[in-house]
C-alpha positions as CSV (number, residue, x, y, z in Angstrom):
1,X,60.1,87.0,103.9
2,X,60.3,88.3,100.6
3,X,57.9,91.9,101.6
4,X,60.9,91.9,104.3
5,X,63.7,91.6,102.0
6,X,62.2,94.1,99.6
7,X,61.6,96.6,102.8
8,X,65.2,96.4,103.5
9,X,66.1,96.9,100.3
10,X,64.4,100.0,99.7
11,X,65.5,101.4,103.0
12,X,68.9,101.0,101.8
13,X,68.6,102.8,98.4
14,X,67.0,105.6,99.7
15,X,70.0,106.4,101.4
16,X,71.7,106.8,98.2
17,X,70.5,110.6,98.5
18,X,73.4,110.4,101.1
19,X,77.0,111.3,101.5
20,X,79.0,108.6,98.9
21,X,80.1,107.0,102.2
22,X,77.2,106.4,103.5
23,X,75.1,105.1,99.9
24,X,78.0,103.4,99.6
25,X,77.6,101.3,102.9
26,X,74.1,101.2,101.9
27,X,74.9,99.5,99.0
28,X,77.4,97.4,100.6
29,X,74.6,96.1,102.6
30,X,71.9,95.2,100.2
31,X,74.6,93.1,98.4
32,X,74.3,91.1,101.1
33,X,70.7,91.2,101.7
34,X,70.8,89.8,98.0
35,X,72.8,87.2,98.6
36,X,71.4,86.0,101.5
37,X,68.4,85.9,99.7
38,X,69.9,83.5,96.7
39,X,71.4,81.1,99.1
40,X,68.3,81.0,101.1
41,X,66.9,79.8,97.7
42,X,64.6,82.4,97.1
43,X,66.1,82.9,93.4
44,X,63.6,84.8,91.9
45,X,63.6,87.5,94.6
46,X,67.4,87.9,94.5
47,X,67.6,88.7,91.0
48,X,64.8,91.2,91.3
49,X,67.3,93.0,94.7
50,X,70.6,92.9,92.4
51,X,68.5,94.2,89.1
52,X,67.8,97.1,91.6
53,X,71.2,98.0,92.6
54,X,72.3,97.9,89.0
55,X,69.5,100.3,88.4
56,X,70.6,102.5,90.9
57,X,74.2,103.2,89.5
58,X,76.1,100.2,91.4
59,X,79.5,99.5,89.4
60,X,80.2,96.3,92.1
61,X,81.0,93.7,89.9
62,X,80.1,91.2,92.0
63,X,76.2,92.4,91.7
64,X,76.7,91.7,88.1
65,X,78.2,88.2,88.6
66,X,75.5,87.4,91.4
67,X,72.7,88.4,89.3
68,X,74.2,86.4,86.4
69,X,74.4,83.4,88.5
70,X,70.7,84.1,89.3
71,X,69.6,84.4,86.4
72,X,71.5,80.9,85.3
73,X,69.3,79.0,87.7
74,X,65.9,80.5,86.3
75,X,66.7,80.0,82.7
76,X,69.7,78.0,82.1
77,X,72.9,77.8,81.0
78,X,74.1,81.4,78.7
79,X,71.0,83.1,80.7
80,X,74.0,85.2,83.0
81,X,76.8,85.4,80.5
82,X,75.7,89.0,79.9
83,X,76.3,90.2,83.4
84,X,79.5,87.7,83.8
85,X,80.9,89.7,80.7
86,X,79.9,93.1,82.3
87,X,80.9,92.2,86.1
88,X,85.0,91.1,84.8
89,X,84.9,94.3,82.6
90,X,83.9,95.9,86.2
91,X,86.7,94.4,88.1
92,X,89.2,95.2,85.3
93,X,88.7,98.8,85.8
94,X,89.1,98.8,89.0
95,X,86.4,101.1,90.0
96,X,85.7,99.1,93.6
97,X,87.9,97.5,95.2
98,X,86.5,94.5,96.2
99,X,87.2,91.0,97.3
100,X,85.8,88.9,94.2
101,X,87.4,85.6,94.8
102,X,86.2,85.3,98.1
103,X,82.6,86.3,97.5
104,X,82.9,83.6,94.8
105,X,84.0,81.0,97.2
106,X,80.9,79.3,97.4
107,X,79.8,79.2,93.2
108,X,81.2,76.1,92.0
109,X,80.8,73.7,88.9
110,X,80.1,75.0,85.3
111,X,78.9,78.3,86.3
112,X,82.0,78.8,88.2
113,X,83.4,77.9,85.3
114,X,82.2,80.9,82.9
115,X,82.9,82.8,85.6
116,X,86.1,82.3,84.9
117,X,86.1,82.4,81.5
118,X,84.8,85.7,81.3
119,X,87.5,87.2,83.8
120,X,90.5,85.7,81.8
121,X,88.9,87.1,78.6
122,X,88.5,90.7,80.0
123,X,92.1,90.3,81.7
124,X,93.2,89.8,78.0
125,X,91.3,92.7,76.3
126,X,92.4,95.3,79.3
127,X,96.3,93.7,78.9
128,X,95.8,94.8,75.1
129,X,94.1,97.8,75.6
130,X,97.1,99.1,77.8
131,X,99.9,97.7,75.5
132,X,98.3,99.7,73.0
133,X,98.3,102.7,75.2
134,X,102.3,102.4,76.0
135,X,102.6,101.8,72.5
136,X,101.0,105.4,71.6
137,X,102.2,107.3,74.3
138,X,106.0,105.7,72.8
139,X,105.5,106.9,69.7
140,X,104.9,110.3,70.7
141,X,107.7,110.7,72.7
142,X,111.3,111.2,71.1
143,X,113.2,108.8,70.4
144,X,116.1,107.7,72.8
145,X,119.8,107.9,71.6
146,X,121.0,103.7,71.1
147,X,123.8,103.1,73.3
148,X,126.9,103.9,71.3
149,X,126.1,105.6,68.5
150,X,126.4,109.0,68.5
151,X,124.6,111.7,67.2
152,X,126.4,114.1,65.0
153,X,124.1,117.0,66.1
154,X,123.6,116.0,69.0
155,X,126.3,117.6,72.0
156,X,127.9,114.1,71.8
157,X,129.4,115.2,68.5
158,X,132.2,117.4,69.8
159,X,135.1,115.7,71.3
160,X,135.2,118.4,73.8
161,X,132.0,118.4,75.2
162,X,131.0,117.5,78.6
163,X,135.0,118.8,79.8
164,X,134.2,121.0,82.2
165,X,137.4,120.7,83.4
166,X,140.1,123.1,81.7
167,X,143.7,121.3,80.9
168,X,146.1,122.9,83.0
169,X,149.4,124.2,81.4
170,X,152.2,121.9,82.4
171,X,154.9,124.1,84.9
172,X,158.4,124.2,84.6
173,X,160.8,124.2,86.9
174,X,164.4,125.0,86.4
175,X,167.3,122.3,86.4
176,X,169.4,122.6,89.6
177,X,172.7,120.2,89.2
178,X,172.7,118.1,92.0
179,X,176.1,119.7,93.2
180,X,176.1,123.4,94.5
181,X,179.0,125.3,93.4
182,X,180.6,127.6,96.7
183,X,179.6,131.2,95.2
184,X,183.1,132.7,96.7
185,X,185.5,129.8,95.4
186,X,183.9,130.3,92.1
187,X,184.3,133.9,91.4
188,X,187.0,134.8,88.9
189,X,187.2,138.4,90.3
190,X,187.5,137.8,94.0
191,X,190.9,139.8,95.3
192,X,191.7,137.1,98.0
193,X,194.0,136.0,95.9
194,X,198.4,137.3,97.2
195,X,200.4,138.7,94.9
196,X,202.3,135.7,94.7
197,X,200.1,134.0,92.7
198,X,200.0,136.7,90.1
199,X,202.8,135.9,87.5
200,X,203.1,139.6,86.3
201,X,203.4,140.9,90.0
202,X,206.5,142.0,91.9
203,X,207.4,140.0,94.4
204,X,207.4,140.6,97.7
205,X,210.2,139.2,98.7
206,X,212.4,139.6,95.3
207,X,215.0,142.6,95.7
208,X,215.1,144.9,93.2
209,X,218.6,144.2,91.0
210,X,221.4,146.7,91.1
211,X,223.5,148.4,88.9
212,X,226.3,145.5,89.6
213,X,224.1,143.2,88.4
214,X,224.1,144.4,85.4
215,X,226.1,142.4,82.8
216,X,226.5,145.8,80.3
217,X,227.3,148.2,82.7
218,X,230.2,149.7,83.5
């Protein structure tokens, strides 16, 4: 069993000379030839399948954790914190996207446990890590104008910046009264007006006074 296991797993790593697809698959599959092999009991051959991925360049974290848990039953508890440590610095980077949890279903009890552990530590360092990166890249950048405060070199310091818009000069109109004077009763020099009215005129019907009319003649 074990000259078979070792046959696959050799079959598979040679195909690591492959496209990345395809070493990746290969990969992919003697993960699970491992695994196989550590719940089929045979321990000792398991760790000896994962230690060869690892050799080979694998960044799987759950290689690491697998061969950790391995290496827990042949030597005891601590034996696997190593690769527990390594395989949660794996999985924070991200680098394969792979289902942990469920691959974990079946570990339980104190290994589980430091499992655990070692995931919540390496969630804590990466969570620092990246504050401290936000941190830096805020620094750098220029600082942002408080809300209400403005800056007197700034273009907020001019009352008339950010008008685009021009005032527009007020227009006049002229007053009109509300009552319209007639333009021809109006006129002072229209000749419509009959002699009668003028009191400098002749009249025409006065008669012109005689010579008997006249109290000093003769």
């Amino acid at each position: 069993m074990n000259r078979f296991l070792t046959l696959s797993l050799s079959v598979c790593l040679s195909l690591l000379a492959a496209t990345s697809g395809s070493a990746q698959n290969a990969m992919d599959e003697a993960f699970g030839i491992g695994v196989h092999a550590y719940f089929s009991g045979n321990i000792h051959h398991a760790d000896e399948l994962f230690t060869q991925l690892i050799d080979a360049g694998s960044e799987d974290p759950r290689v690491f954790y697998y061969r950790g848990i391995a290496r827990v039953r042949i030597g005891g508890d601590g034996a696997g914190q190593l690769d527990f440590e390594r395989g949660a610095d794996l999985e924070m980077q991200g680098k394969r996207a792979v289902e942990v949890g469920r691959s974990l279903q079946r570990i339980q009890g104190k290994v589980r446990l430091d499992i655990e552990k070692a995931r919540s530590a390496a969630r804590l360092v990466w969570s620092k890590k990246k504050a401290a990166e936000r941190a830096k890249l805020e620094a750098l950048a220029p600082p942002r104008p408080q809300p209400g405060v403005v800056d007197p070199f700034g273009d907020d310091a001019s009352p008339l910046s950010g008008r685009s818009e021009k005032m527009a000069a007020p227009s006049i109109k002229p007053e009109v009264d509300a009552e319209e004077v007639d333009a021809g009763d109006a006129s002072p020099f229209d000749d419509s007006d009959s002699d009668d009215d003028d009191p400098f005129g002749e009249s025409s019907g006065s008669k012109k006074p005689s010579d008997d009319d006249d109290p000093f003649g003769g």
